[in-house]
TORPA-4810 file (N, C-alpha, C, O; in nm, 3 decimals):
<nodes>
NODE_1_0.436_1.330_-8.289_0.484_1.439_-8.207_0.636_1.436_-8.196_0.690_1.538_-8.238_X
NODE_2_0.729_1.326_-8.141_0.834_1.318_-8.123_0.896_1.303_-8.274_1.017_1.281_-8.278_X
NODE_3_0.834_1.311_-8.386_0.921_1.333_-8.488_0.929_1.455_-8.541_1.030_1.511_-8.583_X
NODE_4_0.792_1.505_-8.538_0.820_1.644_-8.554_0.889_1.750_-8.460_0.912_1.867_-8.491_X
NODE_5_0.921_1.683_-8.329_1.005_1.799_-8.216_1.154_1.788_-8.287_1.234_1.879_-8.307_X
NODE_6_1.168_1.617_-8.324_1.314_1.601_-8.374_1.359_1.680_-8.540_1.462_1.721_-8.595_X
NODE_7_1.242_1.672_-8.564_1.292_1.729_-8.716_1.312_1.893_-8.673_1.407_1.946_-8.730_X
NODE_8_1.238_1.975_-8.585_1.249_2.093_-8.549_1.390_2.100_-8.516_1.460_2.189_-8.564_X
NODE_9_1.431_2.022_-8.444_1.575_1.989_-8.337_1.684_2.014_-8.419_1.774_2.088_-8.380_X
NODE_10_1.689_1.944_-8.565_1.781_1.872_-8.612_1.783_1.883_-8.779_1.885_1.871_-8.846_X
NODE_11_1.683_1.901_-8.820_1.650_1.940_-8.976_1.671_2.062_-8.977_1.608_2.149_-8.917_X
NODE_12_1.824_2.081_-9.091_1.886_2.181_-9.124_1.776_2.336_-9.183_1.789_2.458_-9.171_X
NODE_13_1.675_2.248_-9.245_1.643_2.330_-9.326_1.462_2.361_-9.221_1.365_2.390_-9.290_X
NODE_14_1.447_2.352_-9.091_1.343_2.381_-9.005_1.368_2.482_-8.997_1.478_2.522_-9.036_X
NODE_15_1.241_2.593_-8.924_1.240_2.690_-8.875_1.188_2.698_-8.691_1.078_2.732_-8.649_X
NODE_16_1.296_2.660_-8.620_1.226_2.629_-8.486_1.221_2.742_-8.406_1.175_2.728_-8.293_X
NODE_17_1.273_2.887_-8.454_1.205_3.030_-8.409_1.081_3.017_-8.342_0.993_2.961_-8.407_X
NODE_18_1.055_3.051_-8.239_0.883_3.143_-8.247_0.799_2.986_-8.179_0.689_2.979_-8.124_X
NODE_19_0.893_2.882_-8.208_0.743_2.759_-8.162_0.769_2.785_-8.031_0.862_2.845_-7.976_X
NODE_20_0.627_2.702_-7.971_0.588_2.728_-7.880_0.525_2.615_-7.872_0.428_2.599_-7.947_X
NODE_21_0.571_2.490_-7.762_0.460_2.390_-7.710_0.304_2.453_-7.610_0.287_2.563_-7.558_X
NODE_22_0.270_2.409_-7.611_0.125_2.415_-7.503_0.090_2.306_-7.460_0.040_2.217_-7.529_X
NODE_23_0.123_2.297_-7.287_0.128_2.162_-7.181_0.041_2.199_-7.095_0.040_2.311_-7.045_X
NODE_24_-0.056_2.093_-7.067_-0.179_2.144_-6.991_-0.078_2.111_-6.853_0.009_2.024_-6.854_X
NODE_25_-0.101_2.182_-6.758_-0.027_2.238_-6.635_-0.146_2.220_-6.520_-0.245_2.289_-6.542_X
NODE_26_-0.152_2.140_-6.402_-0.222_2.180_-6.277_-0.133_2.201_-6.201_-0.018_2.158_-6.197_X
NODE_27_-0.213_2.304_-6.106_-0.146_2.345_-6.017_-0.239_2.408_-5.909_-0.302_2.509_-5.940_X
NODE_28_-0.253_2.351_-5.773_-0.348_2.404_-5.654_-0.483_2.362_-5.759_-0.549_2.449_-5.815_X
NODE_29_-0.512_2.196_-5.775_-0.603_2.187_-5.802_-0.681_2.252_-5.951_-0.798_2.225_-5.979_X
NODE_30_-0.617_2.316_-6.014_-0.670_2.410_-6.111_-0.591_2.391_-6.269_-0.476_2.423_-6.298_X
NODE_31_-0.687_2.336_-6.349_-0.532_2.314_-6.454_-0.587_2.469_-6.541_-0.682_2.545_-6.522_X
NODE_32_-0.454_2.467_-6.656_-0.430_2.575_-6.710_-0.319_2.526_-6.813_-0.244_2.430_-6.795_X
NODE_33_-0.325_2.622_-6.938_-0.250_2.589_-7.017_-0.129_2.697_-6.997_-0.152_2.814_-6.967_X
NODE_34_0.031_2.632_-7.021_0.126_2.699_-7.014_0.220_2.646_-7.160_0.221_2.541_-7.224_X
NODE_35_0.285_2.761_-7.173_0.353_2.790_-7.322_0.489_2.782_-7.263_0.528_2.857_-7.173_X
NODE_36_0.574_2.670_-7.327_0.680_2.625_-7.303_0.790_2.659_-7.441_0.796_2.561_-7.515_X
NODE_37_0.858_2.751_-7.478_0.890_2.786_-7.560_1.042_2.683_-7.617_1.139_2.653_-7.547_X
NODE_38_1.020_2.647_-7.760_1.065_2.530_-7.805_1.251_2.546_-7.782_1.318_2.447_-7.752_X
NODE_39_1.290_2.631_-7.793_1.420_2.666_-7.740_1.466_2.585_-7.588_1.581_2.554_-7.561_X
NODE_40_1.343_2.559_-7.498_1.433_2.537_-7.398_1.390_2.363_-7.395_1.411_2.278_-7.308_X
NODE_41_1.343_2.357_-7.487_1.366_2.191_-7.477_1.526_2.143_-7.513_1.594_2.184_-7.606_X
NODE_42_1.574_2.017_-7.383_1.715_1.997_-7.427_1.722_1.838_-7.461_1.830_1.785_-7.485_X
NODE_43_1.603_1.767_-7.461_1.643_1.683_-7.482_1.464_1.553_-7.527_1.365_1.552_-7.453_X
NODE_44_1.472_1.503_-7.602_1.340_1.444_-7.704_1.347_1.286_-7.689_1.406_1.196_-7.749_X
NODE_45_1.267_1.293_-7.586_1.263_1.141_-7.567_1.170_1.069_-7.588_1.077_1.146_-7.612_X
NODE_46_1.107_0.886_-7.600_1.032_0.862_-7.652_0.905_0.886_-7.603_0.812_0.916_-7.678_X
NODE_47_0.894_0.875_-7.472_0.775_0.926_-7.367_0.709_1.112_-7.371_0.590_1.143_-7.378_X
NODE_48_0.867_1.240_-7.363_0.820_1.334_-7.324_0.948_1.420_-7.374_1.038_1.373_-7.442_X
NODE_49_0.941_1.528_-7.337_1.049_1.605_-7.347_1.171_1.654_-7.185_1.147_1.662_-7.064_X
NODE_50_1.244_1.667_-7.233_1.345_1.709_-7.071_1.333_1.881_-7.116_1.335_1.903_-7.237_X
NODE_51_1.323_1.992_-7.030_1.347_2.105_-7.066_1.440_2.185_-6.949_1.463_2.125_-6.844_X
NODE_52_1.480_2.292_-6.966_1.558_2.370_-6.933_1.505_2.335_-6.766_1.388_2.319_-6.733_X
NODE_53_1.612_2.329_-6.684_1.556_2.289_-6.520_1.566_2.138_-6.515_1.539_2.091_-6.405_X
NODE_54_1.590_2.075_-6.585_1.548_1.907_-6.560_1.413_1.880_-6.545_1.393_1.779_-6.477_X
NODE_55_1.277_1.960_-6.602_1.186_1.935_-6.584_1.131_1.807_-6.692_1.181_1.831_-6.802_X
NODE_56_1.079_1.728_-6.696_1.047_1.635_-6.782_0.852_1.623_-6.772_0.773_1.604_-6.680_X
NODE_57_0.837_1.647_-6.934_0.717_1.697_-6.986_0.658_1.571_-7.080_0.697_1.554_-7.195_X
NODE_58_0.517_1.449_-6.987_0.512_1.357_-7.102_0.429_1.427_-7.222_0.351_1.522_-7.217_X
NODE_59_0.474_1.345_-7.337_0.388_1.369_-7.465_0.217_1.372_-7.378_0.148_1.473_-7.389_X
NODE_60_0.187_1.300_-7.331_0.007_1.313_-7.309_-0.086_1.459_-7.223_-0.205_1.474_-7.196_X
NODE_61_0.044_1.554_-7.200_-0.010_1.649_-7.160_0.040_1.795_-7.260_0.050_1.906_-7.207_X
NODE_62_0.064_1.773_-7.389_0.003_1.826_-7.497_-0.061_1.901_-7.566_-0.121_1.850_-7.660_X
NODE_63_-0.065_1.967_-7.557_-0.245_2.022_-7.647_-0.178_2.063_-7.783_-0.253_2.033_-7.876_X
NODE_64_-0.064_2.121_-7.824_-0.102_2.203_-7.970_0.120_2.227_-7.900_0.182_2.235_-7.794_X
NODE_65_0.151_2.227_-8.071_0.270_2.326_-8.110_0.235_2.398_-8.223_0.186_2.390_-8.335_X
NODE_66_0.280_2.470_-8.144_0.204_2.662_-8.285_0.363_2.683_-8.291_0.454_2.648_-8.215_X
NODE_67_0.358_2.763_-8.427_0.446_2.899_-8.457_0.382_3.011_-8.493_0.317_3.025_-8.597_X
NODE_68_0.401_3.105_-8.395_0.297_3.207_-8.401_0.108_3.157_-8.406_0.048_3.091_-8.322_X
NODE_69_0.046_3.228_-8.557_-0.096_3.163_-8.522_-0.104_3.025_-8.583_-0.217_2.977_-8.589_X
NODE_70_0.013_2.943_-8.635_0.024_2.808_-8.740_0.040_2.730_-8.648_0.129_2.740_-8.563_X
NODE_71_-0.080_2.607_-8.656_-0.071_2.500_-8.553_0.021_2.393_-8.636_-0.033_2.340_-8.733_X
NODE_72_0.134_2.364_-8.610_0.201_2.254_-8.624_0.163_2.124_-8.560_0.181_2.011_-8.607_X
NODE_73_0.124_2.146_-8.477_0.073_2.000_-8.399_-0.035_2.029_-8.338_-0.044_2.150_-8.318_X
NODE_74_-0.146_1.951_-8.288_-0.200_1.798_-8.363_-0.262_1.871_-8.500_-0.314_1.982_-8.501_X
NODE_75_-0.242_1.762_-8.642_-0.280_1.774_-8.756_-0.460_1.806_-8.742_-0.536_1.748_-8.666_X
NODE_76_-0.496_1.915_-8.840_-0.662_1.960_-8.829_-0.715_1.868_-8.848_-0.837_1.881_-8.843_X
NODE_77_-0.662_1.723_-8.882_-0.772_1.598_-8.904_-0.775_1.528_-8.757_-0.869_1.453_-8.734_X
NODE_78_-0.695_1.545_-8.674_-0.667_1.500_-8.545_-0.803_1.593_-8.455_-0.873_1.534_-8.373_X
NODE_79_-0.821_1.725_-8.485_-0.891_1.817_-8.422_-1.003_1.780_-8.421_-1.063_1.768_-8.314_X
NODE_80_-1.080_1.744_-8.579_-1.200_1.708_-8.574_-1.266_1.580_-8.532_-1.381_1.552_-8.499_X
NODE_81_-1.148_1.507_-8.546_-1.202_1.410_-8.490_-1.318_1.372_-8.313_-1.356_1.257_-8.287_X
</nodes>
């Protein structure tokens, strides 16, 4: 995960347009998935991400980085498992 946020970050030749993390989110008891759009991440650390606000997001709440309908993260062999 944290290599592929960094290669998004930092690899000249990425396309980090359009991604979109998905962080499972509770809130009042109720979780839900929320779309954290890869732009406002500012900073890739080994645990989680820091994003726009000083909010800090660990890797274990996760589910999927898409671009558009292309799941970039977790690999389809990760899924079936």
């Amino acid at each position: 995960m944290r290599e592929l946020l960094n290669r998004l970050r930092w690899d000249a030749g990425s396309r980090p347009d359009g991604v979109v993390i998905e962080v499972r989110a509770r809130e009042a008891g109720e979780e839900r998935v929320e779309p954290v759009p890869f732009e406002s991440v500012l900073e890739v650390l080994p645990a989680g991400v820091v994003v726009a606000g000083g909010v800090f997001l660990p890797y274990h709440r996760f589910l999927r980085v898409r671009r558009g309908g292309e799941v970039l993260w977790p690999p389809a062999a990760e899924v079936r498992a």
